[in-house]
PAMITI-7934 format. One record per residue: x, y, z of N, C-alpha, C, O in turn. Coordinates in steps of 0.1 Angstrom, whole numbers, plus 5000, padded with zeros to 4 digits. Atoms other than C-alpha are relative to their C-alpha. Example, Ala and Ser with C-alpha at 12.3 -4.5 7.8 and 13.67 -1.06 7.14 Angstrom:
2
500949885000512349555078500950125000501950125007 499149895000513749895071499250115008499750225009 
END
This chain:
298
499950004986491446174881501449965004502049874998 498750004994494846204901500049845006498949815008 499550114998496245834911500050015021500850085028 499849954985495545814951501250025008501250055020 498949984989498745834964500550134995501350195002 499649815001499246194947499050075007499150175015 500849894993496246294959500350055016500250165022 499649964984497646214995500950095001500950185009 498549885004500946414983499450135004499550205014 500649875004499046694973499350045015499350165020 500549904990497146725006500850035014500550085025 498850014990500246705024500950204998501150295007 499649895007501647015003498850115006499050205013 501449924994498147185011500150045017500050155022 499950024983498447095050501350115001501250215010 499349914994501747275047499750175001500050265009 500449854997500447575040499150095002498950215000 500749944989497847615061500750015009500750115016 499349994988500247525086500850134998500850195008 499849905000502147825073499450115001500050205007 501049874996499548095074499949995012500350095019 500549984983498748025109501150015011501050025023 498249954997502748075117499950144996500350225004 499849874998502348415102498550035010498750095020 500949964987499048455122500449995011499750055019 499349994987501048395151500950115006501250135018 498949944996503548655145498850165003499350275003 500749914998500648895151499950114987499750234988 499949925012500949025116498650084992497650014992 501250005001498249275099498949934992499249864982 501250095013495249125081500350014987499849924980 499849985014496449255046501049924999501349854989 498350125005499749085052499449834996499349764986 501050195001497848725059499350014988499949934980 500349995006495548825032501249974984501049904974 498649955012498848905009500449804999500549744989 499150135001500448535017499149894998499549784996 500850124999497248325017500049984984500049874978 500350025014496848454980501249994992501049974980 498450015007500648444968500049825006500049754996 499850124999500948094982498449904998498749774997 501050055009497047984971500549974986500649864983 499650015015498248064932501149945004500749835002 498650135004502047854937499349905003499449824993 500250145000500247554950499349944990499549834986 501050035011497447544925500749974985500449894976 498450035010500747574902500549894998500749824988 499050154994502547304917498749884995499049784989 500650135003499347074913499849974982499549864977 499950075012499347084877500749974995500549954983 498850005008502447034868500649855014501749825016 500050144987501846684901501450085004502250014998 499049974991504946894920499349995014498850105018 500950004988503346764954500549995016499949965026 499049984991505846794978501050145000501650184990 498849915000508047084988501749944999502849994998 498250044994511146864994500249944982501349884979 499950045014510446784952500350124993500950114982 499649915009510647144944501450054994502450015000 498850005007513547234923500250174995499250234991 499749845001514947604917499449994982498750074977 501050025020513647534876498850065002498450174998 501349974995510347514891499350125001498350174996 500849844993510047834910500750084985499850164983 499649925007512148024877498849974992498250074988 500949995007509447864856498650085003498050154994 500749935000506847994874499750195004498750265004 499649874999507948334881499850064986499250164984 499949955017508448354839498350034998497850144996 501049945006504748274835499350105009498350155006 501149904992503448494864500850164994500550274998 499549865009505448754842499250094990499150214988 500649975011503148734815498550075004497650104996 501149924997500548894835499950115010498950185012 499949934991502149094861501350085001502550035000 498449965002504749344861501349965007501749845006 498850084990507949354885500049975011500649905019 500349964983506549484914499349855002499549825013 501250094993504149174918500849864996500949785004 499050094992506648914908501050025007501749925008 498949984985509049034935498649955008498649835011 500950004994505949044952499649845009499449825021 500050135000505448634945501349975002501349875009 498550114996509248534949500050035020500449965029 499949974981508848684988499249895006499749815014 500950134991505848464998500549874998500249785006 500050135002507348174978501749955010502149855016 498350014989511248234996499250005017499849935026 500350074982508848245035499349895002498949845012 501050154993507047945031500949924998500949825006 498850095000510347775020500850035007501749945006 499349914988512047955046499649895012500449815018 500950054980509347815079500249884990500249835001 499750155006509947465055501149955009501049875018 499150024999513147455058500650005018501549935020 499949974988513347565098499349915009499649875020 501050054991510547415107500349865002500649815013 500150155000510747065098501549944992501749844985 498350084999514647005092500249954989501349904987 500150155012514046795059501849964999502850034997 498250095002517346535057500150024985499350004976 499149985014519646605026499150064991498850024980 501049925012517146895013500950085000501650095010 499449855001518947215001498550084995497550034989 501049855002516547514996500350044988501350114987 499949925012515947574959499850155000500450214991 499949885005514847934967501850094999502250194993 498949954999518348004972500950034985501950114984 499150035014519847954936499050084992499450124981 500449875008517048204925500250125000500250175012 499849874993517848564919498850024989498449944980 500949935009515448814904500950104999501950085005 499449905008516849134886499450135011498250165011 500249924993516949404912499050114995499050164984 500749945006514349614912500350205000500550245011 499649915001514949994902499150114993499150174982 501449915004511650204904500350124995501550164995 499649865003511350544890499350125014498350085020 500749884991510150854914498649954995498549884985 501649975001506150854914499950185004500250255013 500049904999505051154903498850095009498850205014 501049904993501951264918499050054992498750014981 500949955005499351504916500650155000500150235008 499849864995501151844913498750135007497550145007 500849894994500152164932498750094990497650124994 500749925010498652344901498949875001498049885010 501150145002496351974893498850005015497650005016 500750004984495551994934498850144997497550144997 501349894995494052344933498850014989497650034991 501450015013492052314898499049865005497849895004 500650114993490751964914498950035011497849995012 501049944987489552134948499350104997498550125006 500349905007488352434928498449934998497349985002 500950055013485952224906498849915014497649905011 501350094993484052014938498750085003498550195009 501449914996480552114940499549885001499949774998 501050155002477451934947499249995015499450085023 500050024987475751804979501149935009501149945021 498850034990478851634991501450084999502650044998 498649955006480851904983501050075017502050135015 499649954988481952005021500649895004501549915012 499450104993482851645030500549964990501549894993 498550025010484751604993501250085003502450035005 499049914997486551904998500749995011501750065011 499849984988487051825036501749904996502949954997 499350085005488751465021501049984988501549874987 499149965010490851584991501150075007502350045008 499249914993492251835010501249935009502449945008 499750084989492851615040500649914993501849914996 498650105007494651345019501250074994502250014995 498849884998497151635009500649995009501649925011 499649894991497451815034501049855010502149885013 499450064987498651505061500549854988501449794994 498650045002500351255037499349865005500249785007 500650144993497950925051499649964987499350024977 500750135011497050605029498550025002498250065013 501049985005493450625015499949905015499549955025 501050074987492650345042500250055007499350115011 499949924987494250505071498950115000498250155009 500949814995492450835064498449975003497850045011 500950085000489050625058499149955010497949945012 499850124985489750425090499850115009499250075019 499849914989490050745111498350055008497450115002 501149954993487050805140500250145003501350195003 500349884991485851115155501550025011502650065008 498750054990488351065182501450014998502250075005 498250015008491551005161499950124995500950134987 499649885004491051395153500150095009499250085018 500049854993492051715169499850124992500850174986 500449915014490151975145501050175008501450275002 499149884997492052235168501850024997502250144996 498850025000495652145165500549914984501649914979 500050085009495351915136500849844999501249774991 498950154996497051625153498749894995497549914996 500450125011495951285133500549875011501749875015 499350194996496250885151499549944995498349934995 499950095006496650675132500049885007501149845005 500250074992495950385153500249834991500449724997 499850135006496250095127500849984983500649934972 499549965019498550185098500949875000501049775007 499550155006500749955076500649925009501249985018 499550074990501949655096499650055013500450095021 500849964988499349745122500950155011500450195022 499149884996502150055132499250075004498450104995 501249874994500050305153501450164997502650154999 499049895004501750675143499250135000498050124999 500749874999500751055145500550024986501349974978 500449985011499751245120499850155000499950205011 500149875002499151615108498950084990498649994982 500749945006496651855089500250155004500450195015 499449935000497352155080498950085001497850045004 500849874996495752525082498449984992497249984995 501449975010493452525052498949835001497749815001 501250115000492552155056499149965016498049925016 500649904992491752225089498650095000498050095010 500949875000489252495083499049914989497849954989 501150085010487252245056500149905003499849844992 500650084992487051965080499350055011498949975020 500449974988485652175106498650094993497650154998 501349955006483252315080498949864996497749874997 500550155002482151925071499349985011498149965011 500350064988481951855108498350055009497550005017 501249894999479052155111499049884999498449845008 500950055003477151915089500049805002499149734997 499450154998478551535099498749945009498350015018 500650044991475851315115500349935015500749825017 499650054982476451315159500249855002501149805009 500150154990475550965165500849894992500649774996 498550045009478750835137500650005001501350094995 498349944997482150775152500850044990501750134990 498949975009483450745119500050104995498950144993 500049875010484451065099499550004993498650094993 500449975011483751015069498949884997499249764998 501150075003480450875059499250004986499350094979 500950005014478050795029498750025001498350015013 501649974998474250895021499949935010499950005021 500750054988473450605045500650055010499850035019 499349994989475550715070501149925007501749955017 499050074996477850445072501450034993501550084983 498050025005482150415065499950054986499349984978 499549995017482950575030500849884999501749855007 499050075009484350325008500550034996500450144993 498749985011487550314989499350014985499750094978 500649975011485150274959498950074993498450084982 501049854999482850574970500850084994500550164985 498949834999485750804971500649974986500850074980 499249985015487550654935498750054993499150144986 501049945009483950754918500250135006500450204996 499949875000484151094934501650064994501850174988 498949945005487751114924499750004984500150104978 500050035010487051014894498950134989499150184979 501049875006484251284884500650115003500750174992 499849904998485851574902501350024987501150124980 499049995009489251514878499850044986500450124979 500049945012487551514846499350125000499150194990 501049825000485551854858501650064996502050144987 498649824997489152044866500549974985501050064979 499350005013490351874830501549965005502450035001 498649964995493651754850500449834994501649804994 499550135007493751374832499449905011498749945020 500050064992493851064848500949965014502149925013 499250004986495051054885499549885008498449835004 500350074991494850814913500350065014501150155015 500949964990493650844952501850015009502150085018 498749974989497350794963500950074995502050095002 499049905005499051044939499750165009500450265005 500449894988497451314970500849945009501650025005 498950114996499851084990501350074995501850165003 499150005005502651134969500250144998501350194998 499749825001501851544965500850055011501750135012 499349924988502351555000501249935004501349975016 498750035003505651384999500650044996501750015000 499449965011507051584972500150165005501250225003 500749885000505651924982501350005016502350085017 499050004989507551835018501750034997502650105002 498150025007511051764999500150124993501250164996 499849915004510552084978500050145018500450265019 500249874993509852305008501050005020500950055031 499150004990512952185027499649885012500649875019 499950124991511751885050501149904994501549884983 498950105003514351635054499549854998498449835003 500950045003513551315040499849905009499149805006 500350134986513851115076498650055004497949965009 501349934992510951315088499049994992497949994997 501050045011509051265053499749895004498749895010 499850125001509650925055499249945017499149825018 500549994984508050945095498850074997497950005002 501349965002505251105086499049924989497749924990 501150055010504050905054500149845009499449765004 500150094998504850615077500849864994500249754995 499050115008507550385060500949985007501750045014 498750124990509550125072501650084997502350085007 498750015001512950255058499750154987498750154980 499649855012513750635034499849914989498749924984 499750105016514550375002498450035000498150134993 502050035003510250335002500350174995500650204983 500249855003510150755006500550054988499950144982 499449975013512550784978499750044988500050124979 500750025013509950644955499250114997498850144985 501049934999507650914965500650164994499950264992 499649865005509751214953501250024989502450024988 499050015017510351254915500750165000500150274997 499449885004512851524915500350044981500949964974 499249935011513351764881501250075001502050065011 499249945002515351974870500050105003501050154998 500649864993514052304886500249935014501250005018 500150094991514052064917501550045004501750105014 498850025002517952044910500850125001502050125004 499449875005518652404903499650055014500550095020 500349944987517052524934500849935010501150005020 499250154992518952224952501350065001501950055012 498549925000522452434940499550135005500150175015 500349854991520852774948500849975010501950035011 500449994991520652644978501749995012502150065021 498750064998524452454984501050084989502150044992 499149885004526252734959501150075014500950175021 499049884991529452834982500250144997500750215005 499649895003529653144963498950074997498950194994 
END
């Protein structure tokens, strides 16, 4: 048993970061984000108490390098950058908030090793059509509708998920997005063919369902409806293992090969800044050669 005057420490350290989440709940931030910081600053404090670090104004830049090392050993780069962000804003609204006398801010004396992704490659075009080829079945009009439709418009698996009746125009193919990352509302697109196999779905869609896409019961498809259908249709076509956002990244890639510029990629998949878009399009070396075709003065 902890000695009572840690325990008081400790719920002081706790207090702070409730009082921090409800500072980002204020900034009207979306639920994933809150989500994201409750559970990145849940695992540092739970840290901090076994090792009795029960104060912020005790932490020491050691501290946070130590536990960065062990959250290494189970997480790649992406997810400790991931942890150094939540642990640099709660020491951030620390530091702002409550003034502390002759504290210096250990996150500051931490760096991490910049991080330097490679392209994500996707699901190429050839993988796409052996994929949509292979759907059969009784939900093969609203698989085919949703394969297609994550192509064809370039939306995150929940955006497209999330989409009612309403948020489509099956004539024009305009898409609202009404709650995307960082709650950003944004338009959206579908193209000819996917188009023509959501309006074949819609034939058979139950009337009294805002949402699109639905399951036997009739309620919301799940993210973990749709990875079991992804997951069966892939080993039909024989195309390996793929995931739900490399249909995402096709249509990123497919855009950059066919001449979109990548401000307008980068506006359509919905990203804060090009650098994000970047990741989404693994250029080759055919990529490259068409690239001079194209910029050849002679």
């Amino acid at each position: 048993m902890q000695p009572e005057h840690l325990i008081s420490r400790f719920s002081e350290i706790r207090t702070m970061g409730r009082t921090f989440i409800t500072e980002r709940k204020s900034q009207n931030l979306s639920p994933k984000t809150i989500i994201f910081y409750q559970g990145e600053i849940d695992l540092f404090l739970r840290w901090l108490e076994k090792r009795q670090i029960l104060a912020l104004k005790d932490l020491q830049a050691g501290d946070i390098r130590e536990y960065l090392t062990d959250l290494g050993n189970r997480r790649n780069k992406g997810g400790i950058h991931a942890s150094y962000r939540a642990i640099k804003a709660i020491l951030r609204f620390y530091e702002f908030e409550y003034e502390p006398e002759n504290w210096k801010n250990p996150i500051n004396k931490v760096r991490l090793q910049s991080q330097k992704p490679e392209p994500l490659k996707g699901i190429s075009i050839d993988q796409l059509t052996k994929f949509l080829e292979v759907i059969e079945g009784k939900h093969a009009l609203r698989d085919r509708a949703i394969f297609s439709g994550l192509a064809s418009s370039g939306l995150r698996v929940s955006e497209f998920l999330a989409l009612n009746l309403e948020d489509v125009d099956v004539n024009t193919g305009t898409i609202r997005v009404r709650h995307g990352k960082g709650d950003k509302p944004r338009i959206a697109f579908l193209g000819k063919e996917a188009r023509s196999a959501l309006k074949r779905y819609l034939k058979i869609h139950p009337k009294d369902v805002p949402a699109v896409w639905t399951n036997d019961e009739g309620e919301r498809m799940t993210i973990s409806g749709l990875r079991y259908s992804l997951v069966k249709y892939s080993k039909l076509a024989g195309i390996g293992k793929i995931s739900l956002h490399d249909f995402r990244r096709c249509f990123a890639l497919s855009c950059y090969r066919k001449g979109v510029d990548i401000f307008s990629i980068s506006q359509l998949l919905g990203h804060s800044t090009v650098e994000v878009t970047k990741r989404y399009i693994a250029i080759n070396e055919e990529d490259l050669q068409q690239a001079h075709l194209r910029g050849d003065p002679l």
